[in-house]
C-alpha positions as a LaTeX table, in Angstrom:
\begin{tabular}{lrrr}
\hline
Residue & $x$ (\AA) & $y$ (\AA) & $z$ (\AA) \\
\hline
Unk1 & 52.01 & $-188.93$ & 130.23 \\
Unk2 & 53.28 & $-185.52$ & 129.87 \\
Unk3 & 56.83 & $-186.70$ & 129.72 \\
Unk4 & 56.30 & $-189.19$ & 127.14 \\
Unk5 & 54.08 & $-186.66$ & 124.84 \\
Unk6 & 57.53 & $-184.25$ & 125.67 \\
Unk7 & 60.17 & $-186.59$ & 124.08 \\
Unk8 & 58.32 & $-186.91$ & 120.13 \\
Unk9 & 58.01 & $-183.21$ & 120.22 \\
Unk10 & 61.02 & $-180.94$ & 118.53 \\
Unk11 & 64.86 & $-182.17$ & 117.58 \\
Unk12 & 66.26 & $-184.86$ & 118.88 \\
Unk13 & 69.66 & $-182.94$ & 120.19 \\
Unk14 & 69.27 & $-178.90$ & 120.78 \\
Unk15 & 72.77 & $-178.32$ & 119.73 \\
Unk16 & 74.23 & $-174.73$ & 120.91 \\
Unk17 & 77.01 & $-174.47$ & 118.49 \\
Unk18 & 79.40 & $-176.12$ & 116.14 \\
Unk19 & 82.42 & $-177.38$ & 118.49 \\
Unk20 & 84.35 & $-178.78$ & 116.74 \\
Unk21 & 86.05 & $-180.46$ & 113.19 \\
Unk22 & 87.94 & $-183.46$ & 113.46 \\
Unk23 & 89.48 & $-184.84$ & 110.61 \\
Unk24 & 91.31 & $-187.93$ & 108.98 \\
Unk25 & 94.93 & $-186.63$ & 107.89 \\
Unk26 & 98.02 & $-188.87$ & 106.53 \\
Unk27 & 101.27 & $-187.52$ & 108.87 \\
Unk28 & 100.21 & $-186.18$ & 112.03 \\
Unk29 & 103.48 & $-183.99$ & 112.44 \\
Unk30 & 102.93 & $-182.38$ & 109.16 \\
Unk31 & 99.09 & $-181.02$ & 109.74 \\
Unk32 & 100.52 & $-180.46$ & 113.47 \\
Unk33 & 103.00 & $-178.28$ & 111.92 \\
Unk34 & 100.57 & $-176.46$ & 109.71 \\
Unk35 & 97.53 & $-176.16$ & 112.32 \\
Unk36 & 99.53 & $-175.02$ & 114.77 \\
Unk37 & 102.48 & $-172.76$ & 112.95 \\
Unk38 & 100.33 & $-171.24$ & 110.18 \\
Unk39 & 96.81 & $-171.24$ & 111.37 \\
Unk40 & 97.71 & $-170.22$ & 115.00 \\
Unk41 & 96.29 & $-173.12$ & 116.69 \\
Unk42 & 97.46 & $-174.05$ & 120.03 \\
Unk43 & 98.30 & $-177.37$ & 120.70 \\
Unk44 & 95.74 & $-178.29$ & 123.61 \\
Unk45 & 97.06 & $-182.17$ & 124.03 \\
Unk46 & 97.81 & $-184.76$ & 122.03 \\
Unk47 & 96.56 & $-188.42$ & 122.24 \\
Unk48 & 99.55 & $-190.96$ & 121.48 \\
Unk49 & 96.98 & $-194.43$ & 121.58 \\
Unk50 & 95.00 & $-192.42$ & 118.89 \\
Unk51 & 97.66 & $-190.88$ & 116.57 \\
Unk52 & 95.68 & $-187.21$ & 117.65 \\
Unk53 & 96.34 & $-184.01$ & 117.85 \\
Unk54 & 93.66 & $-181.33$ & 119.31 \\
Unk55 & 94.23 & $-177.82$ & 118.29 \\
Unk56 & 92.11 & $-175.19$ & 119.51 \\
Unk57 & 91.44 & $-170.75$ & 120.05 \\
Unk58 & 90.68 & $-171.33$ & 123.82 \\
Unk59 & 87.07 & $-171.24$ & 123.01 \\
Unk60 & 86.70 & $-175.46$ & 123.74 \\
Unk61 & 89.31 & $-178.02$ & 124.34 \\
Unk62 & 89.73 & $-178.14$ & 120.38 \\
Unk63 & 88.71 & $-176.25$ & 117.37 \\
Unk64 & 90.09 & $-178.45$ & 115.05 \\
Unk65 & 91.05 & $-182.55$ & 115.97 \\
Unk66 & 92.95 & $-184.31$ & 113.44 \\
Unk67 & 93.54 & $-188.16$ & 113.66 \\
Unk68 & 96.40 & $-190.33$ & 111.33 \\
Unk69 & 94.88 & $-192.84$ & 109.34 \\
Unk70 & 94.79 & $-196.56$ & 110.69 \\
Unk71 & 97.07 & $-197.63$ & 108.08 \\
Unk72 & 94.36 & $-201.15$ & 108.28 \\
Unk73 & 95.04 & $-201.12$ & 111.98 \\
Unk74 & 91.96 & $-200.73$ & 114.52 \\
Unk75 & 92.59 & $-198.39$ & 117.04 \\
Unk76 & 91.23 & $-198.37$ & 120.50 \\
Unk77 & 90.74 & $-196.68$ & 123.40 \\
Unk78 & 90.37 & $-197.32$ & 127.04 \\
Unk79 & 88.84 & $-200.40$ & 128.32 \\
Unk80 & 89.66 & $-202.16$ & 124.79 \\
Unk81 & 86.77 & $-200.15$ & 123.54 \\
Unk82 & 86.97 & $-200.27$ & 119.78 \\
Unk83 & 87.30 & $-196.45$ & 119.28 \\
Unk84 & 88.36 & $-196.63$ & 114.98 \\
Unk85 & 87.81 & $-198.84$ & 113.07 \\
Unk86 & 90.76 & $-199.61$ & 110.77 \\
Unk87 & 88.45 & $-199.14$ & 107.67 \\
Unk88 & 86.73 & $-196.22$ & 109.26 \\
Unk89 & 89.51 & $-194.22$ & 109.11 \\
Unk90 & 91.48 & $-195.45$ & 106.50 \\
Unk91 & 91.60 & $-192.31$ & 104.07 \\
Unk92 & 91.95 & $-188.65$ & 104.67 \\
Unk93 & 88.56 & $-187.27$ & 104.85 \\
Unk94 & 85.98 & $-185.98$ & 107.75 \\
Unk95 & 85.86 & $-188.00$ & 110.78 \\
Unk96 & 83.31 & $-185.90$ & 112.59 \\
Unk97 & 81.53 & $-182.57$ & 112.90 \\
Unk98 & 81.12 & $-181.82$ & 116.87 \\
Unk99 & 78.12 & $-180.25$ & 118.12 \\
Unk100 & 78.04 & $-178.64$ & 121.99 \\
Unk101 & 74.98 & $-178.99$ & 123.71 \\
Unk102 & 74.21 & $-177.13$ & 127.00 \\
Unk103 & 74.60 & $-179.55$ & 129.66 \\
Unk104 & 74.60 & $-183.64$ & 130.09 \\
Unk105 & 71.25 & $-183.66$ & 131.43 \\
Unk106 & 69.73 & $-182.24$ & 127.89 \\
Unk107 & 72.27 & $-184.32$ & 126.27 \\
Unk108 & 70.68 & $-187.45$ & 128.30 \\
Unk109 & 67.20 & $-186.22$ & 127.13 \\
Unk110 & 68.34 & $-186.07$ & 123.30 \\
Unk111 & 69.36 & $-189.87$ & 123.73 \\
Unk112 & 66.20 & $-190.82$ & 125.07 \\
Unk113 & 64.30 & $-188.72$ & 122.53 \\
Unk114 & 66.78 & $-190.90$ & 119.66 \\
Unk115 & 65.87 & $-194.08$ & 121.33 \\
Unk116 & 62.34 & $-193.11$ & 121.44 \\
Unk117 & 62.32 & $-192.20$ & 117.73 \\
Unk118 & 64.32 & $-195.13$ & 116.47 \\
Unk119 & 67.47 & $-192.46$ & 115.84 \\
Unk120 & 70.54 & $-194.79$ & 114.82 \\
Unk121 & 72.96 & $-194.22$ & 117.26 \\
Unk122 & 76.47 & $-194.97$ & 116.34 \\
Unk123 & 78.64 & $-195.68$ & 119.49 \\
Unk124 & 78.56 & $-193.54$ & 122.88 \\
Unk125 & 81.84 & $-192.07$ & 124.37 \\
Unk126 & 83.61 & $-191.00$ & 127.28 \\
Unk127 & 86.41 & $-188.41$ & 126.50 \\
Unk128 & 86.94 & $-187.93$ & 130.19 \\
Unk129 & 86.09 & $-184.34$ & 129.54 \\
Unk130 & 83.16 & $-184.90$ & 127.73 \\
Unk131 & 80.10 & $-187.27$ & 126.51 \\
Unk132 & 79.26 & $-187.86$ & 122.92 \\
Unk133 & 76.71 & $-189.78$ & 121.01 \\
Unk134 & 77.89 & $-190.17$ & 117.61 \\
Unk135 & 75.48 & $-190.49$ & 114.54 \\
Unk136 & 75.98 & $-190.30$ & 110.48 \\
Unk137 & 74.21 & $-187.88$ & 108.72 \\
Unk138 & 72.37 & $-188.98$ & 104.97 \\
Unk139 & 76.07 & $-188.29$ & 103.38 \\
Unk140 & 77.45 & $-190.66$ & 105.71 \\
Unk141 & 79.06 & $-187.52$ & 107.63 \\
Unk142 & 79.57 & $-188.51$ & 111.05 \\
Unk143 & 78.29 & $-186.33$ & 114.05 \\
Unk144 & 79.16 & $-185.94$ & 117.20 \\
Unk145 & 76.80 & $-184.48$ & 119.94 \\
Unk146 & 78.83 & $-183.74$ & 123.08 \\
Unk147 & 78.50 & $-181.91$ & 126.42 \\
Unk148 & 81.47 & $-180.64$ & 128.82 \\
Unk149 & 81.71 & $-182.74$ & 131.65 \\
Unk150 & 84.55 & $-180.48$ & 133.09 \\
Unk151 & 84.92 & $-176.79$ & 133.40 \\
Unk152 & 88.75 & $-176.25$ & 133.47 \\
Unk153 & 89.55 & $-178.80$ & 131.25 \\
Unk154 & 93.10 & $-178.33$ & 130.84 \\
Unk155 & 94.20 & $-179.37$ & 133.90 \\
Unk156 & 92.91 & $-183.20$ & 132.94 \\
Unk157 & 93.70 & $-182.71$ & 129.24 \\
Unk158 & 97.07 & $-181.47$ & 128.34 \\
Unk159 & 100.35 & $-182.51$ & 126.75 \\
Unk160 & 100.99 & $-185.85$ & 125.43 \\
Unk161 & 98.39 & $-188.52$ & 126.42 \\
Unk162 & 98.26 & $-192.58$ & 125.89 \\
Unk163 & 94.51 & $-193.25$ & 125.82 \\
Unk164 & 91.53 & $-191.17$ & 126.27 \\
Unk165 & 88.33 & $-192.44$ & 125.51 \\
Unk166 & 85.87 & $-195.21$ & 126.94 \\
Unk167 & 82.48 & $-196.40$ & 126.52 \\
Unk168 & 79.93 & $-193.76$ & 127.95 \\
Unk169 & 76.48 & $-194.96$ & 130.05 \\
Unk170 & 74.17 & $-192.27$ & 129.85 \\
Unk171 & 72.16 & $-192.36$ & 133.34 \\
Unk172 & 69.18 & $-189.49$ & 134.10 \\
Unk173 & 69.91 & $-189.97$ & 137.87 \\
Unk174 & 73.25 & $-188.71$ & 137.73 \\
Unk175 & 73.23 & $-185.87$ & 134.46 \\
Unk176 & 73.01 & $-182.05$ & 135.74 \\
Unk177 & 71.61 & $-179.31$ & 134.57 \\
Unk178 & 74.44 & $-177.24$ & 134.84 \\
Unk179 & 76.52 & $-176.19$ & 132.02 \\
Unk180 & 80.61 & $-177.05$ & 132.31 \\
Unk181 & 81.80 & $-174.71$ & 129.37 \\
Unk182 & 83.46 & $-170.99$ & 129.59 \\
Unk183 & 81.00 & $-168.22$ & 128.82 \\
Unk184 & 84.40 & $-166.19$ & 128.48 \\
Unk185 & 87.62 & $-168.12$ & 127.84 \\
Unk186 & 91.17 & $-166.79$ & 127.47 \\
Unk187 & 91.36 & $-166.78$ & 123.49 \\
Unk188 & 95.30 & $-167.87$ & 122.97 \\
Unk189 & 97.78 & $-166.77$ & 120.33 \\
Unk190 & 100.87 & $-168.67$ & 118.67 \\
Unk191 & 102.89 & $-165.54$ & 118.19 \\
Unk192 & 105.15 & $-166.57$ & 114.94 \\
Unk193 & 102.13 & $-167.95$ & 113.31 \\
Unk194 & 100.27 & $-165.47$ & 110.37 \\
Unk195 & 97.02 & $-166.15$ & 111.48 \\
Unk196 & 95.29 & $-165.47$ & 114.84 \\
Unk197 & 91.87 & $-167.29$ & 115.06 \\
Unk198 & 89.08 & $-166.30$ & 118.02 \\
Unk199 & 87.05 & $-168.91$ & 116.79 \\
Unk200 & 85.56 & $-171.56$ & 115.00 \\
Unk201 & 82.47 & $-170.79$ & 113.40 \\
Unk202 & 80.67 & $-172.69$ & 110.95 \\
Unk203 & 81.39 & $-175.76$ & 108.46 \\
Unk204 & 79.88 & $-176.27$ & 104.58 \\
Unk205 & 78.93 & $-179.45$ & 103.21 \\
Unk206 & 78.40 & $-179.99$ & 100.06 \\
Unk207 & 75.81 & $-182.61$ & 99.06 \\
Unk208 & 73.49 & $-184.40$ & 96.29 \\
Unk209 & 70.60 & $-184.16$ & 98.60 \\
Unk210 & 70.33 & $-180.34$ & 99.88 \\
Unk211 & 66.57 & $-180.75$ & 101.48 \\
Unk212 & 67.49 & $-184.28$ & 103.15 \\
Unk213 & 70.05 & $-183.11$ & 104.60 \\
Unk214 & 68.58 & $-179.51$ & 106.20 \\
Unk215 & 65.90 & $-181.83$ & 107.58 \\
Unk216 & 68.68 & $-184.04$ & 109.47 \\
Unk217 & 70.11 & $-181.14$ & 110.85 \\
Unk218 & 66.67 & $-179.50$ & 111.72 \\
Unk219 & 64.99 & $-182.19$ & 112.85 \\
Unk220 & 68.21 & $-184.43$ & 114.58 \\
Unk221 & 70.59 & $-181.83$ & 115.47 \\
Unk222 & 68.15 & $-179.02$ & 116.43 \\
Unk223 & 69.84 & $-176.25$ & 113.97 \\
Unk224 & 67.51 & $-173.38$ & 112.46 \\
Unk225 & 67.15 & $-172.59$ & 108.80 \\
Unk226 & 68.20 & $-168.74$ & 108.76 \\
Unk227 & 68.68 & $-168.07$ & 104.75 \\
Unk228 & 67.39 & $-170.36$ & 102.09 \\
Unk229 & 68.26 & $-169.92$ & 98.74 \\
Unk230 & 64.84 & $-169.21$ & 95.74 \\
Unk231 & 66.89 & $-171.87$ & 94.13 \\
Unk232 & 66.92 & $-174.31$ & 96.85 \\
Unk233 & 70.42 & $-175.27$ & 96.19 \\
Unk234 & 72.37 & $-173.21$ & 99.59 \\
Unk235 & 70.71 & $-173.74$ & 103.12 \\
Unk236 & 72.55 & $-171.43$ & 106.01 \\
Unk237 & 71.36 & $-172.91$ & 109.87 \\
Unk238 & 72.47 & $-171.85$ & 113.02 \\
Unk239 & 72.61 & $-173.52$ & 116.36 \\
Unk240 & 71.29 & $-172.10$ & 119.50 \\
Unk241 & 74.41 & $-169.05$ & 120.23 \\
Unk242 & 73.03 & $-166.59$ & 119.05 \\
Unk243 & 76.16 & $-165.03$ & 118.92 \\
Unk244 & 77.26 & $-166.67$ & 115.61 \\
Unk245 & 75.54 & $-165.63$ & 111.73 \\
Unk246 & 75.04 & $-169.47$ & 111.18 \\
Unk247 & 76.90 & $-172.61$ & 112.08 \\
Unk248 & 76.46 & $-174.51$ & 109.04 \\
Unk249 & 75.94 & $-174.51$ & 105.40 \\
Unk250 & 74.44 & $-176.96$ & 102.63 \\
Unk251 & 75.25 & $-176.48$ & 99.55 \\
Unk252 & 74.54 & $-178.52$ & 96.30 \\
Unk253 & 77.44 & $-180.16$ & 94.93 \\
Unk254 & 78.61 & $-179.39$ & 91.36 \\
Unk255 & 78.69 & $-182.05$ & 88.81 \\
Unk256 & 82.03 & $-182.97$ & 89.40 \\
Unk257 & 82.44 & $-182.42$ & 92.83 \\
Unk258 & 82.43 & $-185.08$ & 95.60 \\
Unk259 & 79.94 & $-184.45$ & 98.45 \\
Unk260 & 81.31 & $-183.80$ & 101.96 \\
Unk261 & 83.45 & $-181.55$ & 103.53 \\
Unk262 & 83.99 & $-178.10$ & 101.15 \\
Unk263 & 85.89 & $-176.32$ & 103.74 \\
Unk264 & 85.31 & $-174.38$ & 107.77 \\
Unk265 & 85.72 & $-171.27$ & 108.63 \\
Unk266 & 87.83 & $-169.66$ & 111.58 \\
Unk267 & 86.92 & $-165.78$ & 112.47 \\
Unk268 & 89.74 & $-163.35$ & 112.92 \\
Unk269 & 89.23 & $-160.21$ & 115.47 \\
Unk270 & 89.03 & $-157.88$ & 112.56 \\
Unk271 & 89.56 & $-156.90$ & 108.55 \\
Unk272 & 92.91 & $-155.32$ & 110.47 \\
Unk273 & 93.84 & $-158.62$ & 111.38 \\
Unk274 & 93.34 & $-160.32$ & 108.57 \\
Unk275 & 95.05 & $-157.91$ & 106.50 \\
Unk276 & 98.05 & $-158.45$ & 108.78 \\
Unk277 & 97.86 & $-162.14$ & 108.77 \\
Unk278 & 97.42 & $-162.12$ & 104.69 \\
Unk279 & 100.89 & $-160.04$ & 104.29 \\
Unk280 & 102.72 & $-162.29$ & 106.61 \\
Unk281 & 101.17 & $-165.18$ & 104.58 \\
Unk282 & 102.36 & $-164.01$ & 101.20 \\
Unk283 & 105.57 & $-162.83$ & 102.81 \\
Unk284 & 106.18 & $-166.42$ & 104.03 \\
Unk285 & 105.43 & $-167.84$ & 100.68 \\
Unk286 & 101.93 & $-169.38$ & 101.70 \\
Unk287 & 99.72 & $-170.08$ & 98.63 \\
Unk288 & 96.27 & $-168.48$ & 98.94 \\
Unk289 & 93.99 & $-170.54$ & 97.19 \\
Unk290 & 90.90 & $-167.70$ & 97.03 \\
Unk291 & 89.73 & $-164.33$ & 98.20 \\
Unk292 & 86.23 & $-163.58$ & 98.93 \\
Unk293 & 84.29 & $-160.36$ & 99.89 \\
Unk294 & 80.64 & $-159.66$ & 100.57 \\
Unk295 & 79.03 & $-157.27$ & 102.66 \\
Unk296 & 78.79 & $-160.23$ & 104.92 \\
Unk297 & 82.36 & $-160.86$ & 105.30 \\
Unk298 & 85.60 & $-160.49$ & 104.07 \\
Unk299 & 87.73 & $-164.06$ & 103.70 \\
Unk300 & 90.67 & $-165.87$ & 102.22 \\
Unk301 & 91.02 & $-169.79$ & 101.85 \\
Unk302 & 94.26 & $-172.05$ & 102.51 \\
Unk303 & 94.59 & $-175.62$ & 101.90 \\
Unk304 & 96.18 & $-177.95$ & 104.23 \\
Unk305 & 98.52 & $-180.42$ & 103.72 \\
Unk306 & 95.72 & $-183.15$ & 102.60 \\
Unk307 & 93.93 & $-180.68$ & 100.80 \\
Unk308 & 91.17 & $-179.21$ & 103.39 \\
Unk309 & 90.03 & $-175.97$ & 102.77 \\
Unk310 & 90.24 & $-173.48$ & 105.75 \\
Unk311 & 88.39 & $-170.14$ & 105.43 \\
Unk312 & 89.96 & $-167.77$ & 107.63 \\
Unk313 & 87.93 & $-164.09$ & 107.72 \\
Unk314 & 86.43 & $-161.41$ & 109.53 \\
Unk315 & 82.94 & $-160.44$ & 109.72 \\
Unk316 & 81.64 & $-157.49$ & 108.79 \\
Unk317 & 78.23 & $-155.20$ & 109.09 \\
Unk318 & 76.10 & $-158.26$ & 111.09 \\
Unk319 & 72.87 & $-157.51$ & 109.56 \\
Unk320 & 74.19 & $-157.84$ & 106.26 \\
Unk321 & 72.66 & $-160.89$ & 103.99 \\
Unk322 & 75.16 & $-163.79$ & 104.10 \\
Unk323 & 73.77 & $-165.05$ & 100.81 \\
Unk324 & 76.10 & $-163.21$ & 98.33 \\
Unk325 & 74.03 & $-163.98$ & 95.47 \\
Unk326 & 75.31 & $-165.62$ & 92.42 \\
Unk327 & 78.23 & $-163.58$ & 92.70 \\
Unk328 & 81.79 & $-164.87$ & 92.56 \\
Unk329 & 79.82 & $-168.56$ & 93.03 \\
Unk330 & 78.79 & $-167.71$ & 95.49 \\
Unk331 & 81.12 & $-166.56$ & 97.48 \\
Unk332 & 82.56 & $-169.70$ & 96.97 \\
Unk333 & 80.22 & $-171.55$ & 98.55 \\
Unk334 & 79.62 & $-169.43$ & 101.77 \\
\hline
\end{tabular}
């Protein structure tokens, strides 16, 4: 009885921090070119079935996934299992947000407690270094709630792969306790790039529905409100590391603006570093689309080639107020 009286109590998933971004892109060489030779991304591996590449810091297997568009074409994995849907991923846009969680056995428990609470699951995944259980949020942004299954990961996952995934049977019996990622990873470095990530920190969404969707990430994805705004219209919530200001922001789309994805940030070592990495930007002719500066943080925005924003920036003093205010809107938009 005590077990079932467990399993309605708190979130569904207890997510420990934002993994991962994966997004829909039209030429896979040309955002491969710019995540990797402007933002600094390594290449971890690259899936050839999928039309994927996987960029990442050394913090995860990615930071950053992006995926060609179907083109009207279903694409699938191992096992014939139906991984995209041709009109899934038919135009550039978000394909997922990734959250870790701690190990498969909680991962496990947050299916049960979705099954128990009528949760719509979406499909279930093996990545043959992970497990995910994908779910939309309100928007109709897709999230993915994944654990590690294996702690040095790049000696399954690297170079150029044909097919990756399968279908994923979550089983209690065999799910441990034990947590498979790096509490310290080698951070890496593409040397003729301008900018030289740690990290991935946090995503913004912009939406129509600010308090709907804080409660989906609350009550499904186990995040905690940290800064709300008087005006109800900017919601900052942070996962589980406590070793990140927050993880995610809601924000409340302007009249004209379409809801989704408003841009993700990557963390630099230090204002030194982004200084450096903003001359060799301008001297390379990149267009900065914004600078921002609060006592939080100080941060410049790129687009890439489909027009995703990327915040890259470097923190400042930590106990400083993340909400800027109304100032400079915001801060553009956290």
């Amino acid at each position: 009885m005590q077990g079932e009286a467990d399993i309605r109590v708190g979130p569904v998933f207890k997510s420990r921090r934002l993994g991962h971004v994966n997004l829909f892109v039209e030429d896979m060489a040309r955002s491969t070119h710019f995540y990797n030779r402007v933002c600094g991304l390594t290449v971890e591996f690259t899936e050839l079935g999928l039309k994927a590449n996987f960029f990442g810091t050394g913090n995860t297997p990615h930071d950053v996934g992006v995926i060609e568009t179907t083109k009207g074409v279903n694409r699938y994995g191992r096992d014939g299992h139906l991984q995209i849907p041709a009109e899934a991923g038919a135009q550039i846009g978000l394909n997922h947000l990734a959250w870790e969680v701690d190990n498969e056995a909680e991962l496990v428990a947050g299916y049960q407690r979705a099954r128990e609470r009528g949760v719509a699951i979406k499909r279930l995944a093996d990545h043959q270094i992970a497990h995910s259980i994908y779910l939309p949020d309100p928007d109709g942004n897709m999230n993915e709630f994944y654990v590690d299954t294996v702690r040095d990961w790049r000696s399954v996952m690297h170079g150029e792969m044909d097919l990756v995934t399968s279908v994923w049977h979550p089983d209690p019996a065999r799910a441990t306790a034990e947590p498979c990622y790096d509490p310290d990873p080698e951070i890496r470095r593409v040397a003729e790039a301008p900018f030289h990530p740690q990290r991935l920190t946090h995503a913004v969404l912009a939406t129509r529905q600010v308090e709907r969707l804080e409660a989906f990430y609350r009550d499904i994805a186990g995040l905690a409100p940290v800064l709300r705004s008087p005006a109800g219209d900017l919601v900052l919530l942070r996962a589980a590391h406590s070793g990140y200001r927050y993880h995610l922001a809601i924000v409340a789309a302007g009249p004209d603006e379409e809801p989704g994805l408003h841009h993700y940030g990557l963390e630099l070592a230090d204002e030194a570093a982004l200084a450096a990495a903003v001359g060799a930007a301008r001297g390379g002719g990149l267009a900065i689309e914004r600078e921002v500066e609060t006592a939080a943080k100080h941060g410049i925005f790129l687009r890439d080639p489909d027009g995703f924003r990327v915040e890259f920036y470097a923190g400042r003093r930590y106990g400083a107020p993340a909400d800027p205010g109304r100032d400079a809107e915001r801060a553009w938009r956290v």
